[in-house]
C-alpha positions as CSV (number, residue, x, y, z in Angstrom):
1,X,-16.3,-27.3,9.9
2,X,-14.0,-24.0,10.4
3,X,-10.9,-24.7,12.7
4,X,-11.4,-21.4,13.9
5,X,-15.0,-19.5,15.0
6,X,-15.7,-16.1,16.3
7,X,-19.0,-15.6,17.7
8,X,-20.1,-11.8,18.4
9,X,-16.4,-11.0,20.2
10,X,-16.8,-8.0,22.0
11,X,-14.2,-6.4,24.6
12,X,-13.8,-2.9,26.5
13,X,-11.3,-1.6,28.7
14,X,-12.9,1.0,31.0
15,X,-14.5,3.4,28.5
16,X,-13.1,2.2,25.8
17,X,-14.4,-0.1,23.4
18,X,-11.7,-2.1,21.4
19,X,-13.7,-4.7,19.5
20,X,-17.4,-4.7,19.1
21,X,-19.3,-7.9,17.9
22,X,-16.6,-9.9,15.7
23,X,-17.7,-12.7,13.5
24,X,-14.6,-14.3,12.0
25,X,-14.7,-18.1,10.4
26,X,-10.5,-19.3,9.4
27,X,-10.9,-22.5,7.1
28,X,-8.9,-25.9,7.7
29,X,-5.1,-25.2,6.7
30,X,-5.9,-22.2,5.7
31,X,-3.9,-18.9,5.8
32,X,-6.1,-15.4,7.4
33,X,-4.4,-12.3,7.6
34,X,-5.9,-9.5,10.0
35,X,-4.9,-5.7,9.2
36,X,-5.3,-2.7,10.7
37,X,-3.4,0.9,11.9
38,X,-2.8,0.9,15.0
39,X,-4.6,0.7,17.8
40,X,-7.8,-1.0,15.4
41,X,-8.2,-3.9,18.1
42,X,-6.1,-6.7,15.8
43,X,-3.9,-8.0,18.6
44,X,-6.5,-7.9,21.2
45,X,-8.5,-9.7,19.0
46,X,-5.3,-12.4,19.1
47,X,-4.5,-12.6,22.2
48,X,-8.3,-13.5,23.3
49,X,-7.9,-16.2,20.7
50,X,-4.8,-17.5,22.4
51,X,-6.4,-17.1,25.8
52,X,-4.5,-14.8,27.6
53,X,-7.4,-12.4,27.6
54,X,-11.0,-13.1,28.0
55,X,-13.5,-10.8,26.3
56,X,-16.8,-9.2,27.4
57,X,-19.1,-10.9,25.2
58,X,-19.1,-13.8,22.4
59,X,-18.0,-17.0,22.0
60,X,-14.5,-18.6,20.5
61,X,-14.8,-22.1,19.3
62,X,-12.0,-23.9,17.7
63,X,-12.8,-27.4,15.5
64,X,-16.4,-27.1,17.0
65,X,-15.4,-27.0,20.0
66,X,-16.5,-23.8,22.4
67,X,-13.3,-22.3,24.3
68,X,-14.8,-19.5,25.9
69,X,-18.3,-18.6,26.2
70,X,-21.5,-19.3,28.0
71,X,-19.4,-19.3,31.7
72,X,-16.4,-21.5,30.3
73,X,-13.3,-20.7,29.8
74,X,-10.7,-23.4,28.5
75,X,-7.0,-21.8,29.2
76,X,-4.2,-20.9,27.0
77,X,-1.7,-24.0,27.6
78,X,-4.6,-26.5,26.9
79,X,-6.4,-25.1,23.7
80,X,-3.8,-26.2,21.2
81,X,-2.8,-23.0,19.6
82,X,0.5,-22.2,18.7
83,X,1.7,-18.4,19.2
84,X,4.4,-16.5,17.7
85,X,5.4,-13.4,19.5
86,X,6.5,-10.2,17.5
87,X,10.1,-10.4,18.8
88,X,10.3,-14.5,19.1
89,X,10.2,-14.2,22.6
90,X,13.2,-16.7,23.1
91,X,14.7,-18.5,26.7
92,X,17.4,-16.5,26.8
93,X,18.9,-19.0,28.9
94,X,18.3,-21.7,26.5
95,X,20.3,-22.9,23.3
96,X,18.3,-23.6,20.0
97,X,17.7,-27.0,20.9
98,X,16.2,-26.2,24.3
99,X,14.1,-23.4,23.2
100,X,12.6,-26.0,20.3
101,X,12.5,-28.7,22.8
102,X,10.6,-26.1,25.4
103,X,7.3,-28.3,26.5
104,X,8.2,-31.3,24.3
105,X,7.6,-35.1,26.2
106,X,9.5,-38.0,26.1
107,X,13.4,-39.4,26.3
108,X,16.4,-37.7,25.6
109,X,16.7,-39.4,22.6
110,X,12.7,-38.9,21.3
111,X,13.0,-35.1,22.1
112,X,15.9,-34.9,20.0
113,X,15.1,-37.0,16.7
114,X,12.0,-34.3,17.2
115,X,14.2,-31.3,17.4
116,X,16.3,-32.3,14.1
117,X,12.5,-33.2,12.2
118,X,11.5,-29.1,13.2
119,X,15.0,-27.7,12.6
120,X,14.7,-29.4,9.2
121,X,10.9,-28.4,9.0
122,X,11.9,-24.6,9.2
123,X,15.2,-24.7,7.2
124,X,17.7,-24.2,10.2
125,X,20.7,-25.6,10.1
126,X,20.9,-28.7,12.6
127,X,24.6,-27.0,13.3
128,X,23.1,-23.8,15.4
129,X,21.6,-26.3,17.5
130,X,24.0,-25.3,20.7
131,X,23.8,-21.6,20.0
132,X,22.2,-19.1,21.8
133,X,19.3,-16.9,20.8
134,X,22.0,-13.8,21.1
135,X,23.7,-15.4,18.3
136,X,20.8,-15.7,15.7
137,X,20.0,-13.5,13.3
138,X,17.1,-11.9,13.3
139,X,15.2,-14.5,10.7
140,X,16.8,-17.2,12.4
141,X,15.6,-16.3,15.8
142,X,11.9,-16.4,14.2
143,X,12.1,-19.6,13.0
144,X,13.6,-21.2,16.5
145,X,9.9,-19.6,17.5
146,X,8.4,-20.9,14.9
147,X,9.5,-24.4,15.4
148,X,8.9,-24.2,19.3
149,X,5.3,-23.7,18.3
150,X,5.2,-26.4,16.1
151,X,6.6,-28.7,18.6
152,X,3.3,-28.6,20.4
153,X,1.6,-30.1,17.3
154,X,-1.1,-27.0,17.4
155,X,-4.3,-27.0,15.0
156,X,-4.0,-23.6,14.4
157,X,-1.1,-21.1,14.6
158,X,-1.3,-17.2,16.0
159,X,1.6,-15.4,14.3
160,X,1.2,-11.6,16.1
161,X,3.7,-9.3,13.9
162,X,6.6,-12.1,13.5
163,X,8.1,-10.2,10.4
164,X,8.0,-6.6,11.4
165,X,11.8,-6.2,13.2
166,X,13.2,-7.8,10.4
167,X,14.7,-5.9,7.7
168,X,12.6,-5.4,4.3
169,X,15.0,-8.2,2.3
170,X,14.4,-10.5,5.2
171,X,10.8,-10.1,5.8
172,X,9.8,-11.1,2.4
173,X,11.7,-14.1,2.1
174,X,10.6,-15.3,5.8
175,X,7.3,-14.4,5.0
176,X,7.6,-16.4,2.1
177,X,9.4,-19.6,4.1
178,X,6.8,-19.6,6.7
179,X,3.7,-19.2,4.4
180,X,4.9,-22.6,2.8
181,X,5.7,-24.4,5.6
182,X,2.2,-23.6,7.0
183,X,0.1,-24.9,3.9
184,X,2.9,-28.2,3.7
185,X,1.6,-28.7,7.3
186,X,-1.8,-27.6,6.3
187,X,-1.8,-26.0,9.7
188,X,-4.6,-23.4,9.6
189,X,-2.8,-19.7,10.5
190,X,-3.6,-16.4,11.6
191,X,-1.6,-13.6,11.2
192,X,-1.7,-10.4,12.5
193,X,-0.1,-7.0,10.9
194,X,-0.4,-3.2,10.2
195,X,1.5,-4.1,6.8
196,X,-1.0,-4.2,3.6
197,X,1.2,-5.8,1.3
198,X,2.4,-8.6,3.8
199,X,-1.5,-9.2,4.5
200,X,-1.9,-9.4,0.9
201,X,1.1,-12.0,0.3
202,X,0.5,-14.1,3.1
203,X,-3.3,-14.6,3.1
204,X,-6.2,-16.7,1.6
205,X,-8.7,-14.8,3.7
206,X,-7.9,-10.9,4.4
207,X,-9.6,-9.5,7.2
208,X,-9.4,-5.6,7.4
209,X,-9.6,-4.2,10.9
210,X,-10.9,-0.6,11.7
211,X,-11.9,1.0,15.0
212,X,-12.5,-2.0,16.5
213,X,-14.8,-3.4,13.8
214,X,-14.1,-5.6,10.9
215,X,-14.6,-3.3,8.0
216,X,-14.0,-6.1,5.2
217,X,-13.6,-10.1,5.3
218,X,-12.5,-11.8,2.3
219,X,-10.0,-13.2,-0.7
220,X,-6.7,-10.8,-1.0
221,X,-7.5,-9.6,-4.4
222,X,-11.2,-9.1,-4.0
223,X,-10.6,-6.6,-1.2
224,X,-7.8,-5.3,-3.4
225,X,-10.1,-4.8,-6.9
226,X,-13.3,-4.1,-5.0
227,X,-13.2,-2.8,-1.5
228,X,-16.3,-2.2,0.7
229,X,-15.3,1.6,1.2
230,X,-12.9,4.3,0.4
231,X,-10.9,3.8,3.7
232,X,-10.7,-0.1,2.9
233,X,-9.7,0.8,-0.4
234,X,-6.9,3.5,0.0
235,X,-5.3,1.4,3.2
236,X,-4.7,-1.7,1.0
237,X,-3.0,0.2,-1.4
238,X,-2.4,3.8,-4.2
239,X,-5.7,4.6,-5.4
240,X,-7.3,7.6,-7.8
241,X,-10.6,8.4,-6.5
242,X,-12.9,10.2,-8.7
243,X,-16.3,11.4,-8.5
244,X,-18.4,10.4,-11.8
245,X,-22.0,9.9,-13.5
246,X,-22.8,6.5,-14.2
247,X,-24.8,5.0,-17.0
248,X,-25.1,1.9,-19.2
249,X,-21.8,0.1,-17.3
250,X,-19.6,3.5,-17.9
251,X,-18.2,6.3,-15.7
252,X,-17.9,10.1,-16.9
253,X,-15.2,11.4,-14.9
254,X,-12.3,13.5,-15.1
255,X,-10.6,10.8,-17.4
256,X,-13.7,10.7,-19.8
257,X,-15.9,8.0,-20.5
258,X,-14.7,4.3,-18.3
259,X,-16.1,1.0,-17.8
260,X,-16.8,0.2,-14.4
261,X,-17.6,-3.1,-12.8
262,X,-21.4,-2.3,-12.0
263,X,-23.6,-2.2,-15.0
264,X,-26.6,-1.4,-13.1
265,X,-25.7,1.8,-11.2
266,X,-26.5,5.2,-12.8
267,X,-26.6,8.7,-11.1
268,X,-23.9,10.0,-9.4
269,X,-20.8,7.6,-7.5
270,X,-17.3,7.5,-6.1
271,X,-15.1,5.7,-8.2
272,X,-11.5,3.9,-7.7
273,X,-8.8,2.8,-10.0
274,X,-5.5,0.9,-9.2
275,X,-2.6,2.9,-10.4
276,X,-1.6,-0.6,-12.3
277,X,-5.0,0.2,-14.4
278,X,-3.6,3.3,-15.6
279,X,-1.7,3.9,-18.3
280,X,0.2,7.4,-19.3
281,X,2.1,7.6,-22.4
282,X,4.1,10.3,-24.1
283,X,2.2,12.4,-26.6
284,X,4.9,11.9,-29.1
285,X,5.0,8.1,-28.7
286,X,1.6,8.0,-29.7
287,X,0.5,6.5,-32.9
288,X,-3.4,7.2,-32.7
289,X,-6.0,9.8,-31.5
290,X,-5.4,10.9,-27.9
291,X,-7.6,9.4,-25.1
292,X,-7.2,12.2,-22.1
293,X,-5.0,14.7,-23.0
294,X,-2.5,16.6,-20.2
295,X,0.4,18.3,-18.7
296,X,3.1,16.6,-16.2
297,X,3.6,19.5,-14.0
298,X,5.5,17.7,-11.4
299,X,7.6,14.7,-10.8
300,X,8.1,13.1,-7.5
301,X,11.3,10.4,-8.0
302,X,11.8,7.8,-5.8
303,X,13.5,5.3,-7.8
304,X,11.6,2.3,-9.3
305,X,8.6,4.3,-9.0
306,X,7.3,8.2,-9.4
307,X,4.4,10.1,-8.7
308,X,3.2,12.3,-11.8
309,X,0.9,15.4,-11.2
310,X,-1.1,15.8,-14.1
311,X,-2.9,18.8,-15.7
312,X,-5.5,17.4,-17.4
313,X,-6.2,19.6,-20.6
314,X,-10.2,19.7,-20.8
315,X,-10.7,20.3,-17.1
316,X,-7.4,21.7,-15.8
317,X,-7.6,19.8,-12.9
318,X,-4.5,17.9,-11.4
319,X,-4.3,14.4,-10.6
320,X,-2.0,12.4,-8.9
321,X,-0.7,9.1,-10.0
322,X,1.9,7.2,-9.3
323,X,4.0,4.6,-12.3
324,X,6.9,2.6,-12.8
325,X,9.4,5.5,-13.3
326,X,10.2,6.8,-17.1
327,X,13.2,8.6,-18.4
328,X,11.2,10.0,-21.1
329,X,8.6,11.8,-18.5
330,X,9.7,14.9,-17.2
331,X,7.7,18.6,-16.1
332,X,6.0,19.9,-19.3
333,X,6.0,16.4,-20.9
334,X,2.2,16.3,-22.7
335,X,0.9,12.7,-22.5
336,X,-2.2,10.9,-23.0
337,X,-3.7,8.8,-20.3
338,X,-5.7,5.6,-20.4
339,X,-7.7,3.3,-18.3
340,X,-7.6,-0.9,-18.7
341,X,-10.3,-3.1,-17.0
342,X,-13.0,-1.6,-15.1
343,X,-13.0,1.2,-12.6
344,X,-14.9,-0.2,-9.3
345,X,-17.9,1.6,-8.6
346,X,-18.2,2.0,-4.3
347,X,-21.8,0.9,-2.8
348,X,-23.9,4.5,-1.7
């Protein structure tokens, strides 16, 4: 049984459709990571899963049980969801302790034996206990959220951009810290984000949004290798798209002759390769017979990596492609290019 069930979610405002006929299943203790641009629907989409909006049409169930749909409607504070705003969303007026103990039951001395357990559940120091939210950093303020959530002993946790005013050092270990402490829980987790690679980091089950739609469900690096579309495919990440002539499992394209990963395909198709699949090597580095010959006619720096345009030498046209920077590549450099694993081969 899922923890989490989207039936057919639908939901306008006026004119304006934001999310038309959503079908979304999230696993037991498992981590789903919904992505989009802005303005694709994602955090409406969250927020009717929280309860603090209803949609038009479709049904939300959580552990079997239906939330909304079919005239009921079970409220936010009684479903047993967790929900971590994008800024924390901390009492002001509250010190660590009371923003963790927010909600919680019991004695004095019950609440607080359970405020040190989720301090130490979320790697805060039981000493910032009596400070205020002002004086938190940033990744500190998200895990006094994070804990005030988990107080409530949810079933399922709604994380709506937690990392995203965080700076880029800080994000990735937080992202890291929380990911963890969700599957040690085994509390299953939705996240939402406009950021691919933190979808892709944080998820067993990638969900990309698009105009209101869900344009592709599934594992992080099967939406990576083998997106549904060329929009899926260049929003998770660098691409080179190429148009080829399929036959026998290969591609003839601008780089010459490729394996793709459909074998039964001929005629004409769109093609993508990862820029990870790619490999470009000095001409005079080379110890055998050259593969696709070019030209670097331009070299965008940006540190760790570069973006090479290419002349190739049989066609003369110029690709794009972005590498792990190299000393020894510079304008007029002639190199050899080469493809490992398959190119993926989109569906007509």
């Amino acid at each position: 049984m899922s923890t989490l069930e989207l039936r057919g979610i639908s939901k306008s405002y006026t004119a304006v459709r934001v999310l038309e006929n959503i079908d979304l299943r999230v696993s037991p203790g498992s981590r789903t990571a919904i992505v989009g641009p802005s303005g694709s629907g994602k955090t409406t989409l969250l927020r009717i899963i929280a309860g603090f909006e209803n949609p038009d049409h479709g049904k939300v169930f959580l552990q079997g049980n239906l939330l909304h749909g079919t005239g009921l409607h079970i409220p936010a504070h009684k479903r047993g969801i967790g929900f971590v705003p994008q800024d924390g969303a901390l009492f002001p007026h509250f010190t660590v302790a009371g923003n963790i103990a927010y909600g919680l039951t019991g004695g004095k001395r019950e609440k607080q034996i359970r405020i040190d357990e989720l301090m130490d559940m979320v790697a805060l120091d039981r000493r910032l206990a009596e400070l205020w939210p002002h004086e938190l950093s940033g990744g500190q303020q998200q895990r006094v959220a994070l804990a005030r959530a988990l107080a409530q002993t949810p079933v399922l946790m709604l994380l709506d951009e937690p990392f995203s005013a965080l700076d880029t050092a800080l994000r990735a270990s937080t992202r890291k810290a929380v990911a963890e402490l969700l599957a040690e829980t085994r509390i299953a987790s939705v996240l939402v984000t406009h950021d691919q690679t933190e979808a892709l980091s944080f998820a067993d089950q990638v969900a990309v949004m698009r105009n209101g739609k869900l344009a592709h469900v599934g594992a992080p690096q099967e939406l990576y290798l083998r997106p549904a579309d060329e929009l899926t495919a260049t929003f998770l990440g660098e691409t080179l798209l190429l148009d080829a002539r399929l036959e026998r499992g290969q591609a003839r394209c601008a780089l010459g002759n490729i394996a793709v990963d459909n074998a039964f395909r001929t005629g004409t198709a769109r093609i993508m390769l990862r820029p990870e699949q790619i490999r470009i090597t000095p001409a005079e580095n080379l110890t055998g017979a050259m593969h696709c010959p070019a030209t670097v006619v331009s070299v965008d720096f940006a540190g760790f990596i570069s973006t090479l345009s290419l002349e190739l030498a049989d066609s003369k046209q110029v690709l794009d492609i972005r590498m792990i920077s190299q000393r020894d590549i510079a304008v007029g450099t002639s190199v050899d290019i080469r493809v490992e694993g398959n190119a993926h081969v989109f569906q007509p």
